[in-house]
N, CA, C and O atoms as CSV, one atom per row, in Angstrom:
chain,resi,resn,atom,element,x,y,z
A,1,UNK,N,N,7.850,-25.097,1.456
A,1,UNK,CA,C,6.503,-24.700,1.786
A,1,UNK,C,C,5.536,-25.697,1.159
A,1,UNK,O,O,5.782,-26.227,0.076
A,2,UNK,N,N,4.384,-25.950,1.894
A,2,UNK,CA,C,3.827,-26.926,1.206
A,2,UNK,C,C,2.176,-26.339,1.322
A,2,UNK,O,O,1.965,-25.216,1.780
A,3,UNK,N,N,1.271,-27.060,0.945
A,3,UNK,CA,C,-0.757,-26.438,0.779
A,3,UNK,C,C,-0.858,-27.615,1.036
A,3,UNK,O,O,-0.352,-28.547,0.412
A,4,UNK,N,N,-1.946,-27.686,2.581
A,4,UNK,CA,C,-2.708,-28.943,2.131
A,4,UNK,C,C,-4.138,-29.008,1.701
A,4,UNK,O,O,-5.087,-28.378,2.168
A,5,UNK,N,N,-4.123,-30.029,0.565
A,5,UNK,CA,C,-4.710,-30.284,-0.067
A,5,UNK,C,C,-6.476,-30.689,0.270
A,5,UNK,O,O,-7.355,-31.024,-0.524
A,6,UNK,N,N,-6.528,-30.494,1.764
A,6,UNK,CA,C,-7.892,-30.432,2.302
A,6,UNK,C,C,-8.068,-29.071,2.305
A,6,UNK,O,O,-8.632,-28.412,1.432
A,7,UNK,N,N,-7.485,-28.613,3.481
A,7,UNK,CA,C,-7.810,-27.228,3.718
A,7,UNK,C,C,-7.621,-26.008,3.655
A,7,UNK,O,O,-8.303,-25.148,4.212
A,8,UNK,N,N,-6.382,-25.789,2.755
A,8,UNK,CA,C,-5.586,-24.864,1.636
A,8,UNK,C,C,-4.758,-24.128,2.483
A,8,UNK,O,O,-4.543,-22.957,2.172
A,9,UNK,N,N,-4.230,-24.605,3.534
A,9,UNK,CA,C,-3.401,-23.952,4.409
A,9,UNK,C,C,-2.095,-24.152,4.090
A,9,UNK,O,O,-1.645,-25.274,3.858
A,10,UNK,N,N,-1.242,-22.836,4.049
A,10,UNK,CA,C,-0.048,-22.951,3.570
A,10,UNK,C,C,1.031,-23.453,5.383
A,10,UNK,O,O,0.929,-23.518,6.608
A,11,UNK,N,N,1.904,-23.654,4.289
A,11,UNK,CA,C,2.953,-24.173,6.254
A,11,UNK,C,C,4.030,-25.243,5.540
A,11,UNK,O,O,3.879,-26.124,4.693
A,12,UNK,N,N,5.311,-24.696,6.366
A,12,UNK,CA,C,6.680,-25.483,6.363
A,12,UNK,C,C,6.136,-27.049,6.764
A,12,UNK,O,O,5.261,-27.300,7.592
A,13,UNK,N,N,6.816,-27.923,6.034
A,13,UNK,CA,C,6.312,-28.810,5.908
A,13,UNK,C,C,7.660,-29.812,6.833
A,13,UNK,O,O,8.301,-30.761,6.382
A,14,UNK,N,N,7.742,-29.283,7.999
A,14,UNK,CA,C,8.979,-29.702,8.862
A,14,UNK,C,C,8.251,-31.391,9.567
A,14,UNK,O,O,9.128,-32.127,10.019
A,15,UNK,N,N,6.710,-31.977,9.655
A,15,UNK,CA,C,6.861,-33.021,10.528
A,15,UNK,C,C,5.427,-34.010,9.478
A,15,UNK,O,O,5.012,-35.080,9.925
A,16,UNK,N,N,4.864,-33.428,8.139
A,16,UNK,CA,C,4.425,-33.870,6.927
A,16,UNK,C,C,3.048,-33.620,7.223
A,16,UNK,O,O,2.141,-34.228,6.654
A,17,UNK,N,N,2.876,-32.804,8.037
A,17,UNK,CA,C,1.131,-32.789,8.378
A,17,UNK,C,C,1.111,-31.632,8.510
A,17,UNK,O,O,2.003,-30.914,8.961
A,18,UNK,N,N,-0.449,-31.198,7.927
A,18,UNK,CA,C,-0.374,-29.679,7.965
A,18,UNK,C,C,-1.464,-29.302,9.798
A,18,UNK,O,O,-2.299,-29.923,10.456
A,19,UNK,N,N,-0.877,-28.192,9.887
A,19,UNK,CA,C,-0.689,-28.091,11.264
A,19,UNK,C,C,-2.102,-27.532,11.873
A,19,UNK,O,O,-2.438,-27.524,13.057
A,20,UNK,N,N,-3.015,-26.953,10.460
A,20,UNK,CA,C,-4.595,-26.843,10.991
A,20,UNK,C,C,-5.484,-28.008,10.920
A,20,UNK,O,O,-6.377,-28.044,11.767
A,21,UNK,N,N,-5.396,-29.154,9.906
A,21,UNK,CA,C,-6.311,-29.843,9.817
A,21,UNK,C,C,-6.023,-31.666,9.856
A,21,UNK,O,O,-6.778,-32.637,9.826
A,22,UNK,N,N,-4.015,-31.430,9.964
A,22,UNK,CA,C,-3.969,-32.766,10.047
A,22,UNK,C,C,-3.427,-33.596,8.884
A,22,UNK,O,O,-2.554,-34.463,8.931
A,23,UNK,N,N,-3.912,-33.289,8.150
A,23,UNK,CA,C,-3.638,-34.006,6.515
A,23,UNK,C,C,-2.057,-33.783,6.407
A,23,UNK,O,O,-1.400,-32.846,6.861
A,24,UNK,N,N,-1.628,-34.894,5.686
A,24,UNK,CA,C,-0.467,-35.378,5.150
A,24,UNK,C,C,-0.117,-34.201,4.107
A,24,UNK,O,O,-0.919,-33.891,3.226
A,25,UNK,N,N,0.950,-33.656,4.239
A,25,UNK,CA,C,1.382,-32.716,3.213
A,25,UNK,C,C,1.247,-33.185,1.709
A,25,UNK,O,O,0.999,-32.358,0.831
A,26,UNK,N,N,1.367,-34.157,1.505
A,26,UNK,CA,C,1.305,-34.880,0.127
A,26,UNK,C,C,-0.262,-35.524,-0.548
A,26,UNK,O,O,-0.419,-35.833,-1.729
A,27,UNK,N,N,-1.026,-35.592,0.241
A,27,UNK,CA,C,-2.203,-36.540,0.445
A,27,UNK,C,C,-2.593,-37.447,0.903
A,27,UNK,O,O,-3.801,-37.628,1.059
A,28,UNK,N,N,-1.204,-38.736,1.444
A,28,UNK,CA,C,-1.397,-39.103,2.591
A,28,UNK,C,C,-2.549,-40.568,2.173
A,28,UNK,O,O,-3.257,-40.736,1.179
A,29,UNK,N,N,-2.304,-41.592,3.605
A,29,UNK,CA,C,-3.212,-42.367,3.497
A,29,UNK,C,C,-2.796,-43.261,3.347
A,29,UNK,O,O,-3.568,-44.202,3.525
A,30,UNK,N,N,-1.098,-43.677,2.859
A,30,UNK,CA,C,-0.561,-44.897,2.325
A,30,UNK,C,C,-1.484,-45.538,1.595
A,30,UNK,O,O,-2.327,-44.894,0.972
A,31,UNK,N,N,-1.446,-46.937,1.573
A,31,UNK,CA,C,-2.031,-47.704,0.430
A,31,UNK,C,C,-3.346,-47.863,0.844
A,31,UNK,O,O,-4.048,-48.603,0.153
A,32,UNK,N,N,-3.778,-47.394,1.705
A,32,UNK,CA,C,-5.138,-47.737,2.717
A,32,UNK,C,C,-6.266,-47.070,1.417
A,32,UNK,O,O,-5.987,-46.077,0.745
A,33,UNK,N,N,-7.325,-47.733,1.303
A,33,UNK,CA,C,-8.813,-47.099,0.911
A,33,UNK,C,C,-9.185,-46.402,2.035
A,33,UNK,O,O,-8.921,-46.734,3.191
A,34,UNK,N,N,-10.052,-45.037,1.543
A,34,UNK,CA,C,-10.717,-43.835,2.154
A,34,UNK,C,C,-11.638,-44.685,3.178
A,34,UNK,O,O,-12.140,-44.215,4.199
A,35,UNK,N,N,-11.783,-46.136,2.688
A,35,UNK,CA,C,-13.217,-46.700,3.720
A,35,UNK,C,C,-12.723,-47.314,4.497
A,35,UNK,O,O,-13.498,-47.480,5.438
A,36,UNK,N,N,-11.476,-47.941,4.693
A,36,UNK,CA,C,-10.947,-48.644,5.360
A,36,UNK,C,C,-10.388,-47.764,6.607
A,36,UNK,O,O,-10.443,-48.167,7.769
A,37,UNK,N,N,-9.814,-46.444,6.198
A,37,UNK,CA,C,-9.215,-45.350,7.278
A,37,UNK,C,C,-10.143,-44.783,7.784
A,37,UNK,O,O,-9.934,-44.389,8.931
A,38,UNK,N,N,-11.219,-44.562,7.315
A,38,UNK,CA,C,-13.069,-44.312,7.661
A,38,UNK,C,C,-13.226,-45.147,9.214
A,38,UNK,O,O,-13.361,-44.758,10.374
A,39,UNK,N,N,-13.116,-46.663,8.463
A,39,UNK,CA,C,-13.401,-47.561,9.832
A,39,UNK,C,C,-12.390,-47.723,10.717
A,39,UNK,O,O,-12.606,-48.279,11.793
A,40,UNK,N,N,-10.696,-47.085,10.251
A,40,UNK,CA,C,-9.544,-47.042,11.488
A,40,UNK,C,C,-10.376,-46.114,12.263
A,40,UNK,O,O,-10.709,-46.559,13.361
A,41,UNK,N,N,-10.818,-44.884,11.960
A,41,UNK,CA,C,-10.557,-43.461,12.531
A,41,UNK,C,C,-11.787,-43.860,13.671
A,41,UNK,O,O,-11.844,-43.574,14.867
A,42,UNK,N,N,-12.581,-44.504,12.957
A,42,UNK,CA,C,-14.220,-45.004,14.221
A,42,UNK,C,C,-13.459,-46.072,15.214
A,42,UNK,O,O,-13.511,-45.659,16.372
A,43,UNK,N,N,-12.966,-46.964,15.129
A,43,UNK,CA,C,-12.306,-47.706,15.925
A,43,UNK,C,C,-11.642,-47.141,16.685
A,43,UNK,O,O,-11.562,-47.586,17.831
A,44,UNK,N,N,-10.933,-45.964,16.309
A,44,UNK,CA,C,-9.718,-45.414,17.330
A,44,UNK,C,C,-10.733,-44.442,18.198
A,44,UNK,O,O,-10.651,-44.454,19.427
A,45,UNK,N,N,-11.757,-43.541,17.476
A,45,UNK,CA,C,-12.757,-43.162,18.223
A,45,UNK,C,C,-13.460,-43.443,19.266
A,45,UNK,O,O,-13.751,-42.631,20.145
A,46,UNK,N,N,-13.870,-44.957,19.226
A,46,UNK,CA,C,-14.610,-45.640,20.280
A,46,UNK,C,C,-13.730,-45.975,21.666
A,46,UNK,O,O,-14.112,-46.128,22.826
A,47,UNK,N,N,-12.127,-46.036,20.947
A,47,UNK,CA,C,-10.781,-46.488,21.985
A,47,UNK,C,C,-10.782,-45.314,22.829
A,47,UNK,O,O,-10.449,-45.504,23.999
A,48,UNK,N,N,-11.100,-44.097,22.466
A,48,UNK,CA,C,-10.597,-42.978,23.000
A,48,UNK,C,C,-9.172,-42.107,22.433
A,48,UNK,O,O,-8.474,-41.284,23.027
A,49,UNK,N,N,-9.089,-42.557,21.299
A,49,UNK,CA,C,-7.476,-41.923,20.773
A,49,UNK,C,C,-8.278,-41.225,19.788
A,49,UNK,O,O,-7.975,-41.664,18.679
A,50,UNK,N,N,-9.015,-40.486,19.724
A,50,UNK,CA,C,-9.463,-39.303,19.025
A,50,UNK,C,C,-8.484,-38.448,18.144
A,50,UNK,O,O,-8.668,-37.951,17.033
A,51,UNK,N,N,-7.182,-38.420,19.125
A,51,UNK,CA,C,-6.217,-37.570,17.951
A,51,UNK,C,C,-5.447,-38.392,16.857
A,51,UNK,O,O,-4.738,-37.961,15.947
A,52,UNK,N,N,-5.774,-39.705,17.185
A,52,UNK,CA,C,-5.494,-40.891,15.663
A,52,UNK,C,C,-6.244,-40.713,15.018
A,52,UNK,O,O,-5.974,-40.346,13.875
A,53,UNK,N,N,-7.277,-40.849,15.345
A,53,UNK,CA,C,-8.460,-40.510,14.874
A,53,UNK,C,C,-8.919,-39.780,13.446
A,53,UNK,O,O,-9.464,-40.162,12.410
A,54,UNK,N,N,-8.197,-38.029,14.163
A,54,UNK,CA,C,-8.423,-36.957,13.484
A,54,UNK,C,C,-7.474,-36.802,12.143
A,54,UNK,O,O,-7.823,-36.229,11.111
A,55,UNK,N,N,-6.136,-37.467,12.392
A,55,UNK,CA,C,-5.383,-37.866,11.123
A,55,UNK,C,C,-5.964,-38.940,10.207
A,55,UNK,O,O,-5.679,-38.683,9.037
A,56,UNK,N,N,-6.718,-40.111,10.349
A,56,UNK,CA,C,-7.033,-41.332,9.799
A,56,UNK,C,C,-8.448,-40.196,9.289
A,56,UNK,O,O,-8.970,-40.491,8.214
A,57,UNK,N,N,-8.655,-39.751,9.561
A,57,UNK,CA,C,-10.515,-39.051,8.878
A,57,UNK,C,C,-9.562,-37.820,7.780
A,57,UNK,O,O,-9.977,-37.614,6.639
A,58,UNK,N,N,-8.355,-37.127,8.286
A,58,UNK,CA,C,-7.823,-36.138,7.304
A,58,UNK,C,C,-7.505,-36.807,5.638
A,58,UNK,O,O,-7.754,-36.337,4.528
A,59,UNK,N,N,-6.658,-38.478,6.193
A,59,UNK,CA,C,-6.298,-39.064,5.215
A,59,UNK,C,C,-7.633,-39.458,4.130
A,59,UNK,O,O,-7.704,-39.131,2.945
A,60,UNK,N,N,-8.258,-39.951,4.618
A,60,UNK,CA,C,-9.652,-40.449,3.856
A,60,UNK,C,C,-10.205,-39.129,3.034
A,60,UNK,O,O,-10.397,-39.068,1.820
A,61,UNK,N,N,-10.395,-38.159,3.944
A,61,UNK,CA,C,-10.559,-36.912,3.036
A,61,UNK,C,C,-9.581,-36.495,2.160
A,61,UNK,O,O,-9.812,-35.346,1.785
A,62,UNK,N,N,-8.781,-36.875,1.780
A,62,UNK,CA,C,-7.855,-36.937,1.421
A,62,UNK,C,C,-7.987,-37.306,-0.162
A,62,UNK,O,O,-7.731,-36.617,-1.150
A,63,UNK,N,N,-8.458,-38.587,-0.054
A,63,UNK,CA,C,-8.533,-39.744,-1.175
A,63,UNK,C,C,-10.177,-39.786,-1.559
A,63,UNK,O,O,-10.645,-40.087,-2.657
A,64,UNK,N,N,-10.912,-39.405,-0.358
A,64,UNK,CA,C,-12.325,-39.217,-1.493
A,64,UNK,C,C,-13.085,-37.688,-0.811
A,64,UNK,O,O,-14.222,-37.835,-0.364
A,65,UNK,N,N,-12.722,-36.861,-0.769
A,65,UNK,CA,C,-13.499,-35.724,-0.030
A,65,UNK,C,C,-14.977,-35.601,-0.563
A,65,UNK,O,O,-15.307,-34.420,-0.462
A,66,UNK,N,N,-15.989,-36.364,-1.089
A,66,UNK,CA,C,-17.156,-36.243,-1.220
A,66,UNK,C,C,-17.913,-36.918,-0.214
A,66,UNK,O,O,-19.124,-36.766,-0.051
A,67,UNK,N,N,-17.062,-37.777,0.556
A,67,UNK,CA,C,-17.678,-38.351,1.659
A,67,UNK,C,C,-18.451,-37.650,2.914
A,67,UNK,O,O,-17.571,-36.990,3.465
A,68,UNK,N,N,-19.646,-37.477,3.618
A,68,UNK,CA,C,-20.333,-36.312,4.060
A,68,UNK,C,C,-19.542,-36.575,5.600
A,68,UNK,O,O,-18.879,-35.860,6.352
A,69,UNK,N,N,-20.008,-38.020,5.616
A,69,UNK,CA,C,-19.642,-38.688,6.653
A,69,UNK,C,C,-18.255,-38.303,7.684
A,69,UNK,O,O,-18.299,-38.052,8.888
A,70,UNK,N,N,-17.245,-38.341,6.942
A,70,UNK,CA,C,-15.632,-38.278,6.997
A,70,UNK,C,C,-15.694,-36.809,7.269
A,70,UNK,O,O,-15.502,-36.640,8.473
A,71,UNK,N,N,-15.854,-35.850,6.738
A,71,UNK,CA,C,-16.340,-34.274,7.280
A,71,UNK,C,C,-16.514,-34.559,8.053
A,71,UNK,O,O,-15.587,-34.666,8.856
A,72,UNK,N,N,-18.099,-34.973,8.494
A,72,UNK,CA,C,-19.033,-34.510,9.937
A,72,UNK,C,C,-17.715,-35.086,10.916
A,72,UNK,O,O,-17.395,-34.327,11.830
A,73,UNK,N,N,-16.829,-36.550,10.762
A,73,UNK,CA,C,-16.214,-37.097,11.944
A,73,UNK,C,C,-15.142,-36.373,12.073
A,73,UNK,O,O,-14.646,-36.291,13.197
A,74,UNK,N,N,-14.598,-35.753,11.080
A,74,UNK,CA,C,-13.579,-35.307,11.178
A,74,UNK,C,C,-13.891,-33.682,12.549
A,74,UNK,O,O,-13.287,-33.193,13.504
A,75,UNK,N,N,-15.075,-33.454,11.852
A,75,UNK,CA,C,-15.444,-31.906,12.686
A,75,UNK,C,C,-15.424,-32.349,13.983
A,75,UNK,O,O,-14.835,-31.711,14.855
A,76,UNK,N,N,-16.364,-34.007,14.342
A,76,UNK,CA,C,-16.742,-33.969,15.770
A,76,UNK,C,C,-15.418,-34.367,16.192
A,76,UNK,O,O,-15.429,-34.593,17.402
A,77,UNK,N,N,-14.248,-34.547,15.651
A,77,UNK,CA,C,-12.757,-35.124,16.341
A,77,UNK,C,C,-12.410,-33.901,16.722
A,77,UNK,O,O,-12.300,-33.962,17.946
A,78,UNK,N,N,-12.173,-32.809,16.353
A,78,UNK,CA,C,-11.679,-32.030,16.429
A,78,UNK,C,C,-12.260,-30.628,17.630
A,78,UNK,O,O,-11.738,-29.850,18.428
A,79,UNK,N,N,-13.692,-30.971,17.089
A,79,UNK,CA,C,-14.636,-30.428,18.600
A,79,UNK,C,C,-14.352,-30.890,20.067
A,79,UNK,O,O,-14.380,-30.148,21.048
A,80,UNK,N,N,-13.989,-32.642,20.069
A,80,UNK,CA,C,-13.488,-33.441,21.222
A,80,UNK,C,C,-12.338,-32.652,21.303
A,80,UNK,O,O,-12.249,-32.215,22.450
A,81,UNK,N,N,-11.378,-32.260,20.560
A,81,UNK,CA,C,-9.596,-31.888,20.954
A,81,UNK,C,C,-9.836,-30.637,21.041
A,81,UNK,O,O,-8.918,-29.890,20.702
A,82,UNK,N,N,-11.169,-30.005,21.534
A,82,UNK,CA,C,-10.691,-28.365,21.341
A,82,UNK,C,C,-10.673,-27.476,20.721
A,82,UNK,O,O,-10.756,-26.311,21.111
A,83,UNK,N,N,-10.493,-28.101,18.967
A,83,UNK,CA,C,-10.232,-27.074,18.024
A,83,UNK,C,C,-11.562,-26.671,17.355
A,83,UNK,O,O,-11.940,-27.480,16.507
A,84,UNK,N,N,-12.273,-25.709,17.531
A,84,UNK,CA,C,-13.590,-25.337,17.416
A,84,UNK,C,C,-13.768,-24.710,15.917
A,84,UNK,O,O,-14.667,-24.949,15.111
A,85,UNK,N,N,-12.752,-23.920,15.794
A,85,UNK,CA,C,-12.414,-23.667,14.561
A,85,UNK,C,C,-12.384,-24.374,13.393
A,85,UNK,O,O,-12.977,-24.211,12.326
A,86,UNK,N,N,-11.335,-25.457,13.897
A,86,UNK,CA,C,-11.527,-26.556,12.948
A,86,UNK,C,C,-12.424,-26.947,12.708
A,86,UNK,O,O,-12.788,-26.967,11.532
A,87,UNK,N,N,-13.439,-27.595,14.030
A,87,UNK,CA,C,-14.704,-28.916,13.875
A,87,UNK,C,C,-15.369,-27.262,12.859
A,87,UNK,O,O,-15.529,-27.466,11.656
A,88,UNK,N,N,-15.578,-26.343,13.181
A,88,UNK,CA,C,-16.358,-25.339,12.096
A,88,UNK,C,C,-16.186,-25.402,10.955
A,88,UNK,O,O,-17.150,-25.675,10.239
A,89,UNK,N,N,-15.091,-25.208,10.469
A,89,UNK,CA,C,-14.911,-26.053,9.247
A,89,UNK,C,C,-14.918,-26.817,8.463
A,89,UNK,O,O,-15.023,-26.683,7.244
A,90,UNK,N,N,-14.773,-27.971,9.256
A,90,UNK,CA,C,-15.030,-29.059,8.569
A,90,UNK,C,C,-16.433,-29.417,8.726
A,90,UNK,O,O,-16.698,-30.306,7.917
A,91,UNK,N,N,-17.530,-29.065,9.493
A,91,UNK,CA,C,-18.822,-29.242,9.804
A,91,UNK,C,C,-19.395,-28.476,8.238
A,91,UNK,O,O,-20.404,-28.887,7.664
A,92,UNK,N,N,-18.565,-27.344,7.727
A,92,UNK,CA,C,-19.151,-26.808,6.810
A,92,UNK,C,C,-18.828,-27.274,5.824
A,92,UNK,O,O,-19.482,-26.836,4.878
A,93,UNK,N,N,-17.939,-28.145,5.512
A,93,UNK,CA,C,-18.059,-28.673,4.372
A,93,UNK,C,C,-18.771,-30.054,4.401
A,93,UNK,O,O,-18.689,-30.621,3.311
A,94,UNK,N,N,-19.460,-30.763,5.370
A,94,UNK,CA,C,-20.241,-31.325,5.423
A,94,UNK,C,C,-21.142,-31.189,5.143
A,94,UNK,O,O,-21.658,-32.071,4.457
A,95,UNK,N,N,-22.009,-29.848,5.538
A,95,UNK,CA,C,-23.063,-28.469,5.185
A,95,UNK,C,C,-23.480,-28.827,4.019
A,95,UNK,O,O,-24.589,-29.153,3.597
A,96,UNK,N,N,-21.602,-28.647,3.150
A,96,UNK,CA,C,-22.059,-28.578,1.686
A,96,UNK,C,C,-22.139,-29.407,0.707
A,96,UNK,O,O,-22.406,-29.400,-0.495
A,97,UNK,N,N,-21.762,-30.311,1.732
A,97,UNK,CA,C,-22.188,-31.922,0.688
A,97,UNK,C,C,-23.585,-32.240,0.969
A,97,UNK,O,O,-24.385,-32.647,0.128
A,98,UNK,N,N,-23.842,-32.017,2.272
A,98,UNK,CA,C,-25.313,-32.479,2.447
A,98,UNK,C,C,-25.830,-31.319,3.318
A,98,UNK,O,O,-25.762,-31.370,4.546
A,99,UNK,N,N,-26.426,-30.114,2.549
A,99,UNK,CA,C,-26.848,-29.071,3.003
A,99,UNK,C,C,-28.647,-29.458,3.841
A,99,UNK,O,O,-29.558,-30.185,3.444
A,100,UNK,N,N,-28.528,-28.627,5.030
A,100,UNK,CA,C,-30.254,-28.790,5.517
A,100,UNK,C,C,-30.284,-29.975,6.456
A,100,UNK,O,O,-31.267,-30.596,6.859
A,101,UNK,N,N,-29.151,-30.137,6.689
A,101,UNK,CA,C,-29.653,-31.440,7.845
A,101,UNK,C,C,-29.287,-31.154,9.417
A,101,UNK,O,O,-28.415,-30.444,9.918
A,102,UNK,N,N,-30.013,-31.752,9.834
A,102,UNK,CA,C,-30.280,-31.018,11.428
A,102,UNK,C,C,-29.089,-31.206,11.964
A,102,UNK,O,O,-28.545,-30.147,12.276
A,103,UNK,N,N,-28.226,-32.569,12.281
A,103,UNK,CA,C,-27.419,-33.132,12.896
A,103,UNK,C,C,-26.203,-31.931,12.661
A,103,UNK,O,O,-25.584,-31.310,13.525
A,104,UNK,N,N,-26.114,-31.853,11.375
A,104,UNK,CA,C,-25.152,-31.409,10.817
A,104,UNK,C,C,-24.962,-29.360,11.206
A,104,UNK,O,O,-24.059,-28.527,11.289
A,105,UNK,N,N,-26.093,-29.412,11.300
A,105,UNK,CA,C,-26.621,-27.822,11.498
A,105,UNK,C,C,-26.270,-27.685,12.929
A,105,UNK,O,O,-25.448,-26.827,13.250
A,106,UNK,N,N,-26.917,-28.596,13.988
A,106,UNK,CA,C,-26.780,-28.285,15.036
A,106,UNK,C,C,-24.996,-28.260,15.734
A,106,UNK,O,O,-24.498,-27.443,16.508
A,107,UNK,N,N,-24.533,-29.182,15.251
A,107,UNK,CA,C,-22.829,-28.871,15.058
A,107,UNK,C,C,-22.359,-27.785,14.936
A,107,UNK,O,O,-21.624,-27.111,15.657
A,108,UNK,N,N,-23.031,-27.551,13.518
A,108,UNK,CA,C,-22.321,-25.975,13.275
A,108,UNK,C,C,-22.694,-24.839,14.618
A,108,UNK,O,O,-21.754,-24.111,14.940
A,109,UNK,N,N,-23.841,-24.694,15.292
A,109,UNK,CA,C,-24.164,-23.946,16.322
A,109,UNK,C,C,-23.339,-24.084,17.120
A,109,UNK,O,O,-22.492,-23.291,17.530
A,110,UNK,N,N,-23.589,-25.302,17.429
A,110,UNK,CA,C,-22.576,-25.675,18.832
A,110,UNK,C,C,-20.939,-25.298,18.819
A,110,UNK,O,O,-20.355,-24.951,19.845
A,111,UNK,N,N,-20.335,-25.405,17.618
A,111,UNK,CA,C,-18.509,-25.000,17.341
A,111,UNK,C,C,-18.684,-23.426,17.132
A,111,UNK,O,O,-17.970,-22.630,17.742
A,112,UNK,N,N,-19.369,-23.147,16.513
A,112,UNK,CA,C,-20.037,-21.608,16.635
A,112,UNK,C,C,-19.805,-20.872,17.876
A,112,UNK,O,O,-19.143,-19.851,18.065
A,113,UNK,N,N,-20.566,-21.684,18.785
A,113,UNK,CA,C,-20.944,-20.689,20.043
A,113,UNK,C,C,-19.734,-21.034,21.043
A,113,UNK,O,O,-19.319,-20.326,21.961
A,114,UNK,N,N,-19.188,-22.531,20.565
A,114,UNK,CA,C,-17.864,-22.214,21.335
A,114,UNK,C,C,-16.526,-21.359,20.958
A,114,UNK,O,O,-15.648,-21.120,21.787
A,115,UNK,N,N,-16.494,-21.020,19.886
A,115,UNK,CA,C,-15.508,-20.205,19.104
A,115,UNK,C,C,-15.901,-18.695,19.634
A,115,UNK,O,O,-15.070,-17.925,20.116
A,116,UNK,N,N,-16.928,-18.473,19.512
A,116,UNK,CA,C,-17.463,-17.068,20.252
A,116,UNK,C,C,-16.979,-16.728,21.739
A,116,UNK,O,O,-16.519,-15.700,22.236
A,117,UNK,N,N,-17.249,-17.931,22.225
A,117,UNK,CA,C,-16.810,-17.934,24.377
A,117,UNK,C,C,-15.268,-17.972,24.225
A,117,UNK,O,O,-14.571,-17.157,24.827
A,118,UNK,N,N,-14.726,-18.946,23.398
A,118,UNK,CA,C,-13.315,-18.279,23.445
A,118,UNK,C,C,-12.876,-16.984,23.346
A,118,UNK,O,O,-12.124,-16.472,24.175
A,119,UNK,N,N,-13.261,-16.487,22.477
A,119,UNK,CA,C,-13.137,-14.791,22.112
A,119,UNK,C,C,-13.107,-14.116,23.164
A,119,UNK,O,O,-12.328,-13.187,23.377
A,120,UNK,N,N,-14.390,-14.739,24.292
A,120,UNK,CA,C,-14.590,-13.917,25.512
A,120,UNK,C,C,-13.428,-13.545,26.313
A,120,UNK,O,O,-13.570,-12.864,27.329
């Protein structure tokens, strides 16, 4: 059994990634700096591989989670794949690094109100 260390989710650790948020069961990131997997995860972003993406932004959070930035991308990766839940999450801990900002607020509405229509 393993916790990852972003998002405290417990889970068999059968393929090394935890299965809500992505992150490396261990912490992940290989030898890479948080800024360097920062600028993989935007590169793969702009390519359209969003779900590289969403692992390369888990890893970075990983190695510096004060980054506001790496949150917010990580939320909007995950808003692109669907997982509304997730981008909610991680939008909120963006929230709470840098509480009061519009960009960041209006995210949260938007994964909000799609998490709600699912319900429907």
């Amino acid at each position: 059994m393993a916790v990852c260390s972003i998002c405290g989710t417990m889970f068999d650790n059968i393929d090394g990634k935890c299965p809500e948020c992505g992150a490396p069961a261990g912490g992940g990131g290989s030898g890479q700096s948080a800024e360097s997997l920062f600028a993989e995860a935007m590169r793969r972003i702009k390519a359209g591989q969003v779900g590289d993406a969403k692992g390369l932004l888990s890893d970075a959070i990983s190695k510096d989670p004060t980054k506001v930035e790496y949150h917010f991308y990580l939320g909007s990766a995950k808003y692109k794949l669907g997982d509304f839940q997730g981008a909610y999450k991680a939008y909120q801990q963006a929230d709470k690094l840098k509480p009061n900002t519009d960009r960041i607020h209006k995210c949260l509405v938007a994964a909000r109100q799609k998490m709600t229509e699912e319900k429907k």
